[in-house]
C-alpha positions as CSV (number, residue, x, y, z in Angstrom):
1,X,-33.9,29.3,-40.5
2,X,-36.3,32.4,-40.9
3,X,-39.9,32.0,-40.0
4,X,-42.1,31.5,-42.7
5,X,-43.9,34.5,-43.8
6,X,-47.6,33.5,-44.2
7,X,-47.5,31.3,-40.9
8,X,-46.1,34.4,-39.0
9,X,-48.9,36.4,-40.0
10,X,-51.7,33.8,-38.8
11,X,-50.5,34.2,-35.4
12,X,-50.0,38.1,-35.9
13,X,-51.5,40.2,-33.2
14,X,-51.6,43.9,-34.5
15,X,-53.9,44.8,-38.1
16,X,-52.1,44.1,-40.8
17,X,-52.4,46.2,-43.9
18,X,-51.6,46.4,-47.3
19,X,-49.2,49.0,-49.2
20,X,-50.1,49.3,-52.6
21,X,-53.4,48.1,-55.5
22,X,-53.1,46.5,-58.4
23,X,-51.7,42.8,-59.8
24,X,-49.5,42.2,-56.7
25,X,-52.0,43.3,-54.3
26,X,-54.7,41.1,-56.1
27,X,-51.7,37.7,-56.0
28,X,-51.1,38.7,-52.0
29,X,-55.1,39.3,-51.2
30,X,-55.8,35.7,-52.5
31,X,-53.2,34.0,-50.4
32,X,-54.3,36.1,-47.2
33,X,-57.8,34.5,-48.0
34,X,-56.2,31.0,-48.9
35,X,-55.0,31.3,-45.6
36,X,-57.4,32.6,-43.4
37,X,-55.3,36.1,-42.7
38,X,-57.3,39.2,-42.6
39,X,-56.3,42.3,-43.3
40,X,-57.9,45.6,-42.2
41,X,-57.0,48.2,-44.5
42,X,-54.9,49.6,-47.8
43,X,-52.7,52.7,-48.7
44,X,-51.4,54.1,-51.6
45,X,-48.4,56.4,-51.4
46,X,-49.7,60.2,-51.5
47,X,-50.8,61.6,-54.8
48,X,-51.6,58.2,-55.7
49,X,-54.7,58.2,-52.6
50,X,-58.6,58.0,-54.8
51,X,-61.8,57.8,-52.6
52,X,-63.0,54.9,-53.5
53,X,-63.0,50.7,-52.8
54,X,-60.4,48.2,-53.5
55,X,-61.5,44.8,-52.2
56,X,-64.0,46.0,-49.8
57,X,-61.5,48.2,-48.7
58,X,-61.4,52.6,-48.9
59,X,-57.7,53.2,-49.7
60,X,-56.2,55.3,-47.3
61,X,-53.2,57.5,-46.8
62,X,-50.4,55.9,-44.8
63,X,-51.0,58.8,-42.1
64,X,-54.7,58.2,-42.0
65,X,-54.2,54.1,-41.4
66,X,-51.3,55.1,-38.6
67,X,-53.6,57.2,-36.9
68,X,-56.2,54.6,-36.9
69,X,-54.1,51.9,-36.0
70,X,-50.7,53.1,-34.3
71,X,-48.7,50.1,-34.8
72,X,-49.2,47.9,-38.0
73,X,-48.1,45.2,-40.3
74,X,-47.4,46.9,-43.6
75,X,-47.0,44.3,-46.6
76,X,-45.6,45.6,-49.6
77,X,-47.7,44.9,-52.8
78,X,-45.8,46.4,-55.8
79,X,-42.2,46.5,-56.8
80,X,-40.0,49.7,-57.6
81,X,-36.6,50.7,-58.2
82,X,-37.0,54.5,-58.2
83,X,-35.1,55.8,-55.2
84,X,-37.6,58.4,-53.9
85,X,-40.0,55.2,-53.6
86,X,-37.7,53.1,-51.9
87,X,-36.8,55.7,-49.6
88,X,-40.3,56.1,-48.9
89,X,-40.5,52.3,-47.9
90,X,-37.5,52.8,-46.1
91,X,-39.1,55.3,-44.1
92,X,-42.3,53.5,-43.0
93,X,-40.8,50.3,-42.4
94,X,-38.6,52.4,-39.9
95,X,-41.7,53.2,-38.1
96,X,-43.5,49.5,-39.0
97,X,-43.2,46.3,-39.3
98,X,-42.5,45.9,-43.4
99,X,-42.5,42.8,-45.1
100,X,-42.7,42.4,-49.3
101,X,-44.1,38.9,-49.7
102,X,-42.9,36.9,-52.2
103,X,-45.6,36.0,-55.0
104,X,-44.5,34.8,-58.4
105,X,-44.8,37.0,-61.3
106,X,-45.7,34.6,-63.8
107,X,-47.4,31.2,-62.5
108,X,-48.1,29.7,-59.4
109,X,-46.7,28.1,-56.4
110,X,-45.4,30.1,-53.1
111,X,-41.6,29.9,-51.8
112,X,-42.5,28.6,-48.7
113,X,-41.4,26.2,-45.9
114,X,-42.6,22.9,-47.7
115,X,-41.6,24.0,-51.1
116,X,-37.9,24.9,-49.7
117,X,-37.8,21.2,-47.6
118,X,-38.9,19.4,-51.0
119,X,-36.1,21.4,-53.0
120,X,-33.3,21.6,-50.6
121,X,-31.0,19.0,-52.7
122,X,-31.5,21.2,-56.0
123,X,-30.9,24.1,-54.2
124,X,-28.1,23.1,-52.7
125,X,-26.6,21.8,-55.9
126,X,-27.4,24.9,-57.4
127,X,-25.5,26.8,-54.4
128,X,-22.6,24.6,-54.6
129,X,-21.9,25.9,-58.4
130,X,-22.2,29.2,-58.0
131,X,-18.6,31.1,-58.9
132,X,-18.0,33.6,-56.5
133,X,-18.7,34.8,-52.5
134,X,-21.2,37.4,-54.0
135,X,-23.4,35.1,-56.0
136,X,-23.2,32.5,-52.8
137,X,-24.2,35.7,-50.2
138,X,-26.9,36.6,-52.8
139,X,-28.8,33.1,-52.9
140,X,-28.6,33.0,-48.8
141,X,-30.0,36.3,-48.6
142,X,-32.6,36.4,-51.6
143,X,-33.9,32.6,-50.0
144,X,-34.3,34.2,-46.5
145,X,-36.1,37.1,-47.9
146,X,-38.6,35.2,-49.9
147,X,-39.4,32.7,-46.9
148,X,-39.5,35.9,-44.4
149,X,-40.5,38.5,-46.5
150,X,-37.6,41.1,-45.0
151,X,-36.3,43.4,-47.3
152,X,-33.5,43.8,-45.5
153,X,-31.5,40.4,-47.2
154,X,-31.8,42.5,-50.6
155,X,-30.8,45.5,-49.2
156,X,-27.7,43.9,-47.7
157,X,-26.9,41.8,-51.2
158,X,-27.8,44.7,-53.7
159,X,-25.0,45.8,-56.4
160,X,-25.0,47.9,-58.6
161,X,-26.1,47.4,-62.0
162,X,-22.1,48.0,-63.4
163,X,-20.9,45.2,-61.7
164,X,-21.0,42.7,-63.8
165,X,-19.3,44.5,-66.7
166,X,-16.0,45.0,-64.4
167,X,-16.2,42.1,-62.6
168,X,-16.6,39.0,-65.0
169,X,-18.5,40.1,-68.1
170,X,-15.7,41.8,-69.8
171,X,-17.8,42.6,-73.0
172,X,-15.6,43.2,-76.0
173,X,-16.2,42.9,-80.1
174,X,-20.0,40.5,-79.2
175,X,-22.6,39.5,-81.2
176,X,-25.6,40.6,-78.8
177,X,-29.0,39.1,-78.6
178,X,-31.6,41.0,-76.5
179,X,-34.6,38.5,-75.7
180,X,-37.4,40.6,-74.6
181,X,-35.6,43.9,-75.2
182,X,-38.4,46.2,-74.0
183,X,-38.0,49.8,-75.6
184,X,-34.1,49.4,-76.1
185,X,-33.2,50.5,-72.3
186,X,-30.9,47.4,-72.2
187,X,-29.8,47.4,-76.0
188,X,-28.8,51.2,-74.8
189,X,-26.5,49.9,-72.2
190,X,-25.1,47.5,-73.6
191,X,-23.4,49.5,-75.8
192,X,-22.5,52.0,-73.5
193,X,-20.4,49.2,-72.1
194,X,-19.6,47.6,-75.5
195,X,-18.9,50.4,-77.6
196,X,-16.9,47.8,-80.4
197,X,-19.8,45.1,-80.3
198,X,-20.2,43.4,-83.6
199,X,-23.6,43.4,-84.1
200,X,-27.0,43.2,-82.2
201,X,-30.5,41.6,-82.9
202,X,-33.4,42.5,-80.5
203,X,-36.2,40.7,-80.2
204,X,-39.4,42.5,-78.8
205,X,-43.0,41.0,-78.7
206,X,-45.6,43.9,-77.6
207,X,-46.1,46.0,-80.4
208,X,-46.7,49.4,-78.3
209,X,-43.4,48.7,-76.9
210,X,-42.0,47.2,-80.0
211,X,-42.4,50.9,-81.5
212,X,-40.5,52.6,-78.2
213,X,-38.2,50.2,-79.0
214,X,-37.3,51.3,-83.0
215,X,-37.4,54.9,-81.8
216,X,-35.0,54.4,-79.1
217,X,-32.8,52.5,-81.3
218,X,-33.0,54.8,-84.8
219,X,-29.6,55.1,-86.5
220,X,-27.5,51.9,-84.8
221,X,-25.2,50.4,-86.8
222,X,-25.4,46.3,-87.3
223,X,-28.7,46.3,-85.1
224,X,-31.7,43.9,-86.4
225,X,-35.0,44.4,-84.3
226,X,-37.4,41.9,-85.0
227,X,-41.5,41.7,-83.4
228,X,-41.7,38.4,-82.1
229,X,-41.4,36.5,-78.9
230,X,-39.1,33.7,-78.0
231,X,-39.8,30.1,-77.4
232,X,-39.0,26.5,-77.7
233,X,-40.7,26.2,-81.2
234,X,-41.1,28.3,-84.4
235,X,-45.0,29.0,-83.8
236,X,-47.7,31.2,-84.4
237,X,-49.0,31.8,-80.4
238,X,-51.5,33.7,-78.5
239,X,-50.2,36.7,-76.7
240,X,-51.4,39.2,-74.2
241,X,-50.1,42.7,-75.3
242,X,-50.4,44.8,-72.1
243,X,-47.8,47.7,-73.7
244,X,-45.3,47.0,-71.0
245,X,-42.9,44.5,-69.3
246,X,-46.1,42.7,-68.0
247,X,-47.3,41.7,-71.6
248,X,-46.7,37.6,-71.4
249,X,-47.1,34.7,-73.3
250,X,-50.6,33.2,-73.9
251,X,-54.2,33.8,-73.1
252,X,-54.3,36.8,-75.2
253,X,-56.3,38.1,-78.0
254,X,-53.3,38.9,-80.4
255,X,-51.6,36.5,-82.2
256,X,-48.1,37.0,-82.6
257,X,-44.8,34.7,-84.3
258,X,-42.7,33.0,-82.1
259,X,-38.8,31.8,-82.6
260,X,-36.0,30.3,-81.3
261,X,-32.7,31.4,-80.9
262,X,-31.5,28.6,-83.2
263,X,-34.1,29.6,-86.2
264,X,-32.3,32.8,-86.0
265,X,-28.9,31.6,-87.6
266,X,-27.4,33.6,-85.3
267,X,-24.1,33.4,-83.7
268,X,-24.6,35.4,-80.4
269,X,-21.5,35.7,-78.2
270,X,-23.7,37.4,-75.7
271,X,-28.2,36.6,-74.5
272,X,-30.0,38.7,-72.5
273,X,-33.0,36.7,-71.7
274,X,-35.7,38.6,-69.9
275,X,-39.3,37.0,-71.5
276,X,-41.3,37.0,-68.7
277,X,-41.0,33.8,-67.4
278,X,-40.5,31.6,-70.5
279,X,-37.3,31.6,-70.0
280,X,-36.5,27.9,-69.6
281,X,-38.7,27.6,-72.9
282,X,-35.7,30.0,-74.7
283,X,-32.6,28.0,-73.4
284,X,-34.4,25.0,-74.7
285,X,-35.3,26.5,-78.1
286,X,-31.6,27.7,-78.2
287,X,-29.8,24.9,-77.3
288,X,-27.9,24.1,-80.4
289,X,-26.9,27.5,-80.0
290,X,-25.4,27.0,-76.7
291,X,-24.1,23.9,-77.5
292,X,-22.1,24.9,-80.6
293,X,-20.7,28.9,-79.3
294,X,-21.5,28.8,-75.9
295,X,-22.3,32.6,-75.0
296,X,-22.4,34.0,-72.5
297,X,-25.5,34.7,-71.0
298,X,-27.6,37.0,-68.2
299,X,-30.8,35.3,-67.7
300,X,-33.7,36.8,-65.4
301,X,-34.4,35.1,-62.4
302,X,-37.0,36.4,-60.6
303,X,-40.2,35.1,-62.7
304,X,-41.5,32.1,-61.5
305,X,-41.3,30.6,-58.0
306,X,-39.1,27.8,-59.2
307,X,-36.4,29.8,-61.2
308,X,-33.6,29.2,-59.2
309,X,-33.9,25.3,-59.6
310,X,-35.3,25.1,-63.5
311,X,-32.9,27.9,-64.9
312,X,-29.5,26.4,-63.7
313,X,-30.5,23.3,-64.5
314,X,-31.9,23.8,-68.0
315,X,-28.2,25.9,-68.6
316,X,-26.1,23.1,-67.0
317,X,-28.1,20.3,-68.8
318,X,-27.0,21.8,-72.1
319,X,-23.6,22.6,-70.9
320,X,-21.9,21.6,-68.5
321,X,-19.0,24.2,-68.8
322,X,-20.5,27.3,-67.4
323,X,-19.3,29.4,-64.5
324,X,-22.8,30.6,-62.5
325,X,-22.7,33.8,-61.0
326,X,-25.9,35.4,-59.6
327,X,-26.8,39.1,-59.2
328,X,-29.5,41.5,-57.4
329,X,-29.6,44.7,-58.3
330,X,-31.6,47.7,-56.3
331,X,-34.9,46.4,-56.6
332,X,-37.8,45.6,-54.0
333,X,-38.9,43.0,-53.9
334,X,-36.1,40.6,-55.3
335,X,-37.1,41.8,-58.8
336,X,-34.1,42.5,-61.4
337,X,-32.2,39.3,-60.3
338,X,-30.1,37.4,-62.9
339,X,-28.1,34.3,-63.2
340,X,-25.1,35.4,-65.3
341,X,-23.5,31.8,-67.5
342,X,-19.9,32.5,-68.2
């Protein structure tokens, strides 16, 4: 079994440093103090370098923090799927120890050591459903990576994102319900590998993104986009509208109306469900749904720290029925993973 992560870093002799600001870098400062793990300087990729603090710390260039310190421990602090960006992570971590730590999007709770020992049974029985040798090498991998931080078990596991469509999804004449459809990016591709699809409703809660969304979409045939986020109840809820994929669920100024896939009287042969980490609240506000035309579904796993426990389970108590298969496309960290329930 790898080495945890946060304990290899308490023992770490050279400085450790941090690649990246922002939300992630915040999540992955806190541990380090949590844990008593210092760290002795930050870099942004070039163009991005500004002369001034973050956390007590100037941000640097990469160059200038490699001069200063030769050898490092670089810790990745935001995600990307651009391939310039990835190259560029490719190329320092050739020259550095690299790791992207695992921090939960939404939520709290770490993957680590104790919380893998205390969920090995549901893990397992997770494993043990899972349809096919690439969804079984993709757990393995993505589990190593997020006790050990190396990017290099979602490099080895990464497909691309066509996959699906040729291997198992076989879209044909569906009924297609976005959850958390962004500014239509996926509403896009779904059609462009579901040319005959029936119809499509598209649910988007941010309002900035919520107009991308319309615009991106003007002139579809049989295509509903409603503003509202998805739950386990028909509500009126607090929402934090940040104008991207980050806007979430709660603690927000805006008010906004939530559903459930049943209230929609809809017949999907076909979810999406990327909300940001509610989605074990959409399965369960959609399980008459599921129970009566069982779609088939992609569902985003890569929220919370306990996805890959709640999400099978919440599918699986519905319905027993479904084939699992799991997914990780080019992402770091071990972002853009998705159960798929066939």
């Amino acid at each position: 079994m790898e080495t945890e992560l946060w304990e290899y870093l308490k023992t770490a002799q050279k400085p450790i440093v941090l690649y990246g600001m922002g939300n992630g870098a915040d999540k992955i400062i806190n541990i380090l103090n949590q844990k008593g793990i210092e760290f002795k300087g930050v870099f942004a990729s070039d163009g991005f370098v500004k002369r001034k603090l973050f956390h007590g710390h100037q941000i640097s260039s990469y160059s200038e923090l490699k001069a200063k310190f030769g050898d490092m421990i670089v810790l990745l602090c935001f995600g990307s799927s651009l391939s310039d960006v990835i190259e560029n992570i490719l190329k320092i971590s050739s020259e550095q120890e690299l790791y992207a730590p695992e921090v939960p999007v939404i939520g709290g709770g770490l993957f680590d050591y104790n919380f893998l020992l205390q969920n090995a049974d549901t893990l397992k029985w997770v494993y043990e459903r899972l349809a096919d040798d690439i969804s079984r090498k993709t757990f393995e991998n993505i589990l190593k990576y997020k006790l050990s931080g190396k990017i290099n078990y979602l490099l080895e596991c990464q497909v691309d994102e066509n996959e699906p469509y040729t291997s198992f999804l076989k879209l044909k004449n569906e009924r297609f319900l976005d959850l958390g459809a962004y500014n239509g990016d996926t509403v896009l591709s779904f059609i462009n590998n579901c040319p005959d699809y029936e119809s499509i409703i598209a649910m988007e809660p941010d309002r900035k993104t919520f107009k991308k969304l319309l615009n991106n979409t003007e002139g579809l045939r049989d295509f509903l986009p409603i503003n509202a986020c998805v739950s386990d109840k028909c509500d009126t809820v607090s929402f934090k509208m940040l104008g991207g994929r980050n806007s979430v669920l709660g603690d927000g100024k805006d008010e906004i109306q939530a559903l459930t896939v049943d209230s929609l009287k809809f017949a999907p042969t076909y979810i999406k469900m990327d909300v940001e980490g509610e989605e074990v609240s959409a399965i369960t506000g959609g399980t008459q749904t599921i129970l009566d035309h069982k779609p088939k579904m992609l569902i985003s796993a890569y929220h919370r720290t306990d996805d890959f426990i709640t999400i099978p389970k919440a599918v699986l108590d519905i319905r027993e029925d479904y084939k699992i298969y799991l997914r990780h496309f080019k992402y770091l960290p071990a972002w853009d993973t998705n159960f798929y329930f066939i």
